[in-house]
C-alpha positions in Angstrom: 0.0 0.0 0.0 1.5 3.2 -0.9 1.6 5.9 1.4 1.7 9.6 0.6 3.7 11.6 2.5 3.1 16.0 2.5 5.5 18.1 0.6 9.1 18.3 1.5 8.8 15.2 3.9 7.5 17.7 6.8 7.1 15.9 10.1 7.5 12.8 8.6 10.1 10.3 10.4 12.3 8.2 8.9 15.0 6.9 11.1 16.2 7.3 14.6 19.3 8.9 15.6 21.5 8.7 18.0 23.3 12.3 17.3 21.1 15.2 18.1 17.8 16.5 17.7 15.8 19.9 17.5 12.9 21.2 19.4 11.5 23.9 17.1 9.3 24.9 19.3 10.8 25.3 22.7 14.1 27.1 20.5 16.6 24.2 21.6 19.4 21.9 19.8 21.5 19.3 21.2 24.3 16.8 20.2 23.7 13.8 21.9 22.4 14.4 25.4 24.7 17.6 25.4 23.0 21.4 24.5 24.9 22.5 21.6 25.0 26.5 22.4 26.4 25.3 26.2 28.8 23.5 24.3 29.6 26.2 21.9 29.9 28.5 24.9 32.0 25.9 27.0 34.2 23.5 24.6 36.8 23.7 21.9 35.9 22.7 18.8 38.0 19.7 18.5 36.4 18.4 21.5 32.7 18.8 19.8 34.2 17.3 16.9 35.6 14.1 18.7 31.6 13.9 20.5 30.4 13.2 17.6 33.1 10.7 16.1 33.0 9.0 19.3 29.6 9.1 21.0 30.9 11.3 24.1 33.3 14.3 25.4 36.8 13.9 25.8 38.9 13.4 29.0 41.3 16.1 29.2 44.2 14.0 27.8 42.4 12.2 24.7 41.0 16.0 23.8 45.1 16.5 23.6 45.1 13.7 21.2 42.6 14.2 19.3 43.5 17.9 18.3 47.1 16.7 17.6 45.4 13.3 15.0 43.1 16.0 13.0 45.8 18.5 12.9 48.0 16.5 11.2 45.5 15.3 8.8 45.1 18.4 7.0 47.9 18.3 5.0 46.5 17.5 1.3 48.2 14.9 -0.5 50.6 15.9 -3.8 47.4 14.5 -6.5 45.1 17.1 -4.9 47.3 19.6 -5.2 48.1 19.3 -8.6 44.5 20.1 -9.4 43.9 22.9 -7.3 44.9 25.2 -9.9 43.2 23.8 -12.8 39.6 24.0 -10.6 40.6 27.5 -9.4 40.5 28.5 -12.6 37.4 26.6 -13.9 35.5 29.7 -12.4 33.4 27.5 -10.3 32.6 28.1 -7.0 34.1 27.2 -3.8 31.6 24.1 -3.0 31.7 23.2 -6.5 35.5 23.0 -6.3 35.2 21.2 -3.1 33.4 18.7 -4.6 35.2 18.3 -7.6 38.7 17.9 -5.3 37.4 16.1 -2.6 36.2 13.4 -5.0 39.6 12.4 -5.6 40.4 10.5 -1.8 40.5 6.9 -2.1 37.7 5.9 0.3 36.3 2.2 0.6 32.5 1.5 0.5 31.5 1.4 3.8 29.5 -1.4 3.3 32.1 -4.3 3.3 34.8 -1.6 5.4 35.5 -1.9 8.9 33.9 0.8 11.4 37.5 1.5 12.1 38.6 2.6 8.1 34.9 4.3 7.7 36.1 6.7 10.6 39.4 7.5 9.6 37.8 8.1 6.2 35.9 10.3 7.9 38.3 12.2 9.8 40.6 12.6 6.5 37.5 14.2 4.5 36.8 16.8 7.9 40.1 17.8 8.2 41.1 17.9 4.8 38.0 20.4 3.7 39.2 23.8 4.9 42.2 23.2 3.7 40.7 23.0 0.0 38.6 25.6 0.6 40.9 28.0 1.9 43.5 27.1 -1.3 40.7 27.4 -4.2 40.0 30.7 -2.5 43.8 32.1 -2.4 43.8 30.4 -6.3 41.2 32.0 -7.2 42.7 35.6 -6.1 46.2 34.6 -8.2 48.0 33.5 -4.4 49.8 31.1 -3.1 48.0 28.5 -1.7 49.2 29.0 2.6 49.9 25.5 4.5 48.0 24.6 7.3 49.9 24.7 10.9 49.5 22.0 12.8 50.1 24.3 16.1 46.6 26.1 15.4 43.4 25.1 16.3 41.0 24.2 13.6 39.2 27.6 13.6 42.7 29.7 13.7 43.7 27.4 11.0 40.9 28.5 9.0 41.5 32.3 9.2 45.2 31.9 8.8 44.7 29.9 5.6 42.7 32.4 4.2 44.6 35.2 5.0 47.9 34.5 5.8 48.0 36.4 8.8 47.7 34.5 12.4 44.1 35.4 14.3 43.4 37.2 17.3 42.5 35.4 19.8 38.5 36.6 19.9 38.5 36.6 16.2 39.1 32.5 16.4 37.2 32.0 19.2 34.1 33.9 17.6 35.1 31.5 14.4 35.1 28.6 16.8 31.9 29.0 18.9 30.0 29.5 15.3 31.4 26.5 13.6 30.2 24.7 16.8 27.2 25.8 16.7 26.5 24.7 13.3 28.3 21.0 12.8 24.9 19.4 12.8 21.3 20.5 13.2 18.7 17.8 12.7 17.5 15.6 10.0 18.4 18.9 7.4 18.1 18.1 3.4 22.0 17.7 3.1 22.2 15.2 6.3 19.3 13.4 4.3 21.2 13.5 1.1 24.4 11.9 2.9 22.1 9.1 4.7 20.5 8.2 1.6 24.0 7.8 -0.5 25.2 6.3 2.7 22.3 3.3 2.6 23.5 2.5 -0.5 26.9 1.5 0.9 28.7 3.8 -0.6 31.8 5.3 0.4 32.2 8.6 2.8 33.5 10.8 -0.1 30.3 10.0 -1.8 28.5 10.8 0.8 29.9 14.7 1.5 30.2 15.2 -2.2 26.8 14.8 -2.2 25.7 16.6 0.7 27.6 19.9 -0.2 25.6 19.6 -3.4 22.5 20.1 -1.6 24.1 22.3 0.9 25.1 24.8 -2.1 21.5 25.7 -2.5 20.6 29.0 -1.5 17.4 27.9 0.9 20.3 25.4 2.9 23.8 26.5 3.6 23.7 29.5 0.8 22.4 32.0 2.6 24.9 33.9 5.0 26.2 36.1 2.3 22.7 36.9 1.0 21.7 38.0 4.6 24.3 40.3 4.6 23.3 42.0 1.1 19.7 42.8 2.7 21.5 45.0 5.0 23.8 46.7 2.1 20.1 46.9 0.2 18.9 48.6 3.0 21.3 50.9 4.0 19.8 53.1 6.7 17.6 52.5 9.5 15.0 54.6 7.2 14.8 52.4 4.7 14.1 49.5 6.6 10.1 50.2 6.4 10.2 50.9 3.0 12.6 48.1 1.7 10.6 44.9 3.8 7.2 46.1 2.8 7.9 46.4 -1.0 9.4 42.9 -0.1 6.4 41.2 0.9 4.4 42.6 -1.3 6.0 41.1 -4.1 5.8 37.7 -2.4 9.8 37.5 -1.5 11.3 35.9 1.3 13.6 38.4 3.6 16.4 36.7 4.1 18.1 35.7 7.5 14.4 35.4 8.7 12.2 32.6 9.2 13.0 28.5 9.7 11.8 25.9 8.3 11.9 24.0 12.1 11.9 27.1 15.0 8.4 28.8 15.8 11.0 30.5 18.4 13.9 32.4 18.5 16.9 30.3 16.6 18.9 29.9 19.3 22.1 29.7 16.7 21.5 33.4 16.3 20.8 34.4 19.9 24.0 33.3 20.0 25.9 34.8 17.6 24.3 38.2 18.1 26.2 37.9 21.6 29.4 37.1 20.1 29.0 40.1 17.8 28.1 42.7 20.4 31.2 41.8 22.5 32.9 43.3 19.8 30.5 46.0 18.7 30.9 47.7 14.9 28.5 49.7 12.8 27.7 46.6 11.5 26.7 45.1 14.2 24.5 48.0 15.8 22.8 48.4 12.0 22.2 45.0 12.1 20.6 44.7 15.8 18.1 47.8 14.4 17.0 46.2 11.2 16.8 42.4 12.9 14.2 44.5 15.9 12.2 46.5 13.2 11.9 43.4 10.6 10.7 41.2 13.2 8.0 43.8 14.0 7.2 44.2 10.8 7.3 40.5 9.6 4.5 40.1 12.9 2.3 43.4 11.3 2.5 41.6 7.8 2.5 37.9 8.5 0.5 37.9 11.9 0.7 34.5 13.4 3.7 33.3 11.3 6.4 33.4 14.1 9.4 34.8 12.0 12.7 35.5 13.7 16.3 35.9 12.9 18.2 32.6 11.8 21.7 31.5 12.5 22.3 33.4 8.6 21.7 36.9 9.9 23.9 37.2 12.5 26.5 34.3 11.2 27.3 37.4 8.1 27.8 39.8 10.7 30.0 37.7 13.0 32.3 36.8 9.7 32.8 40.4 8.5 33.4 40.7 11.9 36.3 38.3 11.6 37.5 39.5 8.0 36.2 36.5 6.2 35.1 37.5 2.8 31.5 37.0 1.8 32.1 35.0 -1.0 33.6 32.6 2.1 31.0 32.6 4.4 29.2 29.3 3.3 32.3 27.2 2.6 32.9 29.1 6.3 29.6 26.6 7.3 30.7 23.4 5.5 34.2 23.5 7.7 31.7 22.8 10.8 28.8 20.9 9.0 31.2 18.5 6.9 31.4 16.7 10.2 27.8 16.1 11.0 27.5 14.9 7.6 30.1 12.7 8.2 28.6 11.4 11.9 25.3 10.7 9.9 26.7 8.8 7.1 28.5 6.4 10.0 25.9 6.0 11.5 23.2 5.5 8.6 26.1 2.9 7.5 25.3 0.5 9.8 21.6 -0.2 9.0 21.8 -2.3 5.9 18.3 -1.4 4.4 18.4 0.8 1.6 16.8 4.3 1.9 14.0 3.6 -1.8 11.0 5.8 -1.8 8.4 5.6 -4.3 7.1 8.4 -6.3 3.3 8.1 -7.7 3.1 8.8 -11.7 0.7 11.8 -12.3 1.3 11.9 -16.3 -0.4 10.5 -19.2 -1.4 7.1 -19.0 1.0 4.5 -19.9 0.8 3.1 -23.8 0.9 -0.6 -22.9 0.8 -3.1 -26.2 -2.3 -5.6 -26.0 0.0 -8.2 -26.5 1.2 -7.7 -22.9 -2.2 -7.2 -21.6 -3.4 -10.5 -20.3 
């Protein structure tokens, strides 16, 4: 008997999980049993990272460790580099380049592989993805390419990769607590995408390539930047009447508003709005203005529709914040998310069923010869 389920999959379940979850409407997120903003607020990143490779936190010694393993996997082997180049110049963008280099690390099905080689796969991809993102991007500007340091944590990495220059110490921890904050959240389209190509047995590369292919879109990860130009488009608290109104009324979405899950708050940009206002800017005080007066307006125009900041809004005023160019700011995201994709691909890995939905035909009927009507 076929079943049909509502558009876009809404509410419908499909697994368990043993990673995390979402309350959309109390506003709350957790990785395991652990809230992910305390841990954002509390943890390094590296110890979030090895929660969810692992299934629990660190003791202070194997957190040690495990920064010192991941460091030293970032170092991309010479075939990647050869192509880096060649894909800079392509003209594609970041994710597409990521995709197209990431596609070249051997990684063994997962279905006949040991848990043991599906993790280190794992690990190799995560560590490995900044530090192709952070070359295409120096290509792509006619620089050198800089080499990852193996004495920085993974979000001073990041910046110093990009820029060459070594991080303050809030600029990475404002890096940090973001990437925390957004290595996973829920059963997203892109954590789908990698837990379908995942039941198929497939290999972890397969499984990221894929999921940043879904992630590229601009209602997923695509959106940070685009935030950010609402506020260019706006440009003074005067126009911020005038420019959402004409919005709505042409039936567009404003965003770094609105999720598809919270009828709250997004606690992801409660968060980051804090991390921005410890280190205040024009920016950041524009943006606090036009984030109170579009959420009044958004509640005068679309009474009942609970529409708040999301983790975009404030996420493209915490990475200008940091000097991380807009055209960065969702490869920025796949850095973090690259390892929940990876978690759920593990862990969808170990069910053996194939995820095969069925799709019911709505076009013309079907010519069917008499001869093979019986």
């Amino acid at each position: 008997m076929l079943i049909d389920a509502p558009k876009g999959l809404k509410d419908v379940v499909v697994t368990t999980t043993l990673i995390g979850d979402v309350n959309g409407a109390a506003g709350y997120y957790h990785y395991r049993e652990h809230d992910a903003i305390e841990l954002a607020r509390t943890r390094s990143f590296e110890d979030v990272w090895f929660l969810f490779v692992e299934g629990r936190l660190p003791a202070p010694d194997e957190s040690a460790l495990f920064r010192a393993q991941t460091a030293a996997l970032r170092e991309l082997p010479a075939s990647i580099n050869e192509v880096l180049p060649a894909i800079a110049r392509s003209g594609c963008t970041a994710l597409a380049g990521l995709r197209t280099a990431l596609s070249m690390l051997p990684s063994q099905p997962m279905w006949d592989a040991p848990m043991a080689s599906r993790k280190a796969d794992a690990l190799r991809v995560s560590a490995m993805t900044p530090t192709i993102l952070a070359a295409l991007h120096r290509l792509k500007l006619g620089l050198d390419p800089v080499n990852p340091r193996v004495d920085l944590s993974t979000s001073a990495n990041w910046l110093y990769m990009l820029t060459a220059l070594e991080p303050s110490t809030w600029t990475s921890r404002a890096v940090e607590q973001y990437l925390i904050a957004t290595i996973d959240h829920g059963f997203n389209a892109s954590t789908f995408t990698a837990r379908v190509v995942a039941s198929a047995g497939a290999d972890v590369v397969s499984a990221v390539t894929a999921a940043i292919g879904t992630f590229s879109g601009p209602l997923h990860g695509g959106a940070p930047d685009r935030a950010l130009e609402s506020l260019d488009l706006i440009g003074t608290p005067g126009n911020i009447d005038a420019w959402v109104r004409e919005r709505i009324e042409q039936g567009d979405r404003i965003m770094g508003f609105g999720h598809a899950v919270y009828k709250t708050e997004d606690p992801r940009a409660r968060l980051l709005k804090e991390i921005a206002l410890e280190n205040p800017t024009p920016l950041t005080e524009f943006a606090v203005t036009v984030e109170r007066r579009v959420t009044e307006l958004l509640e005068e125009l679309k009474p009942g529709r609970q529409l708040y900041a999301n983790v975009e809004f404030y996420a493209g005023v915490v990475m200008e914040q940091c000097g991380i160019p807009r055209e960065m700011f969702t490869p920025t995201f796949a850095c973090s998310r690259v390892i929940g994709w990876c978690a759920n691909a593990l862990e969808q890995s170990e069910d053996t069923k194939i995820i095969r939905p069925v799709a019911r035909y709505t076009g013309p009927p079907p010519k069917i010869a008499q001869s093979r009507i019986k």
